[in-house]
N, C-alpha and C positions, 0 to 999 in steps of 0.2 A: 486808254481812256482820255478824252479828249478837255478840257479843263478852258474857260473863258477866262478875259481879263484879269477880271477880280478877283476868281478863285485863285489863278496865278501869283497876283500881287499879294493874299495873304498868305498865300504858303511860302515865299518870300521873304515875305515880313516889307516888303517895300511900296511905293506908291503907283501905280500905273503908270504914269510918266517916266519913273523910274524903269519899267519893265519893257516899254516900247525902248527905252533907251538901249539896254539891255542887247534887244533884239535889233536895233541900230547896228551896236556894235559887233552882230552876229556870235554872240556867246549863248543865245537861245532862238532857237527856231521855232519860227511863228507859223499861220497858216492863215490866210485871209478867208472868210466866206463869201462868194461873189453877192454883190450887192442886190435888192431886189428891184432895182431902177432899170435893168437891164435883163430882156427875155432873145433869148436864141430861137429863131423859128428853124421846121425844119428844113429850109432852102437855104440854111448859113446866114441866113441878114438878121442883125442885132436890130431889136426896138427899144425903146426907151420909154420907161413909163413914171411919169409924174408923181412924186412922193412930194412930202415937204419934211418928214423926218430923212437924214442922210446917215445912217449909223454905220459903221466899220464892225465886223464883228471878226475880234481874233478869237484866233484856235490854236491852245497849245497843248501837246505831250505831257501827261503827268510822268511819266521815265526821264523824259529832258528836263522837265520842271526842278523834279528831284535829286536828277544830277546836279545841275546847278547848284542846288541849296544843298546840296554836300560842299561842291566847290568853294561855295562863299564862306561855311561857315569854318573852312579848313584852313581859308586865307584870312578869316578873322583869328582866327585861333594863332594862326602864326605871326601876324600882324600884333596881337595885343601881347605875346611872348615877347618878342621884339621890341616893343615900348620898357615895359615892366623888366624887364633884365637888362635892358642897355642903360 
């Protein structure tokens, strides 16, 4: 199942800048949707077509998603041990 931005960022618990960041730093894989500014003919040559909305639309994995949000919150967990007992 394929999950947007925002549904990302709240399963998370973090902010979409947060999340792009995230995926910056390759600890979650994204997947872009090609933009709709741009049509494939079929003779190979790219056209361009005039929009004035430019929207990016990511795609991500709710199994990646979910890993992750184990990951985080196992290093919160060890992390707030560490405070609290040091």
């Amino acid at each position: 199942m394929n999950l947007d931005l925002d549904q990302t960022a709240k399963i998370l618990g973090k902010t979409s800048d947060e999340v792009l960041y995230i995926v910056q730093d390759k600890r979650l894989p994204a997947k872009i949707k090609m933009d709709a500014d741009m049509k494939y003919k079929d003779d190979g040559t790219v056209s361009f077509v005039e929009t004035e909305e430019k929207n990016v639309v990511w795609e991500f994995d709710l199994t990646d998603v979910l890993k992750l949000k184990e990951e985080l919150d196992k290093d919160l967990d060890g992390t707030l041990k560490q405070i609290l007992e040091g």
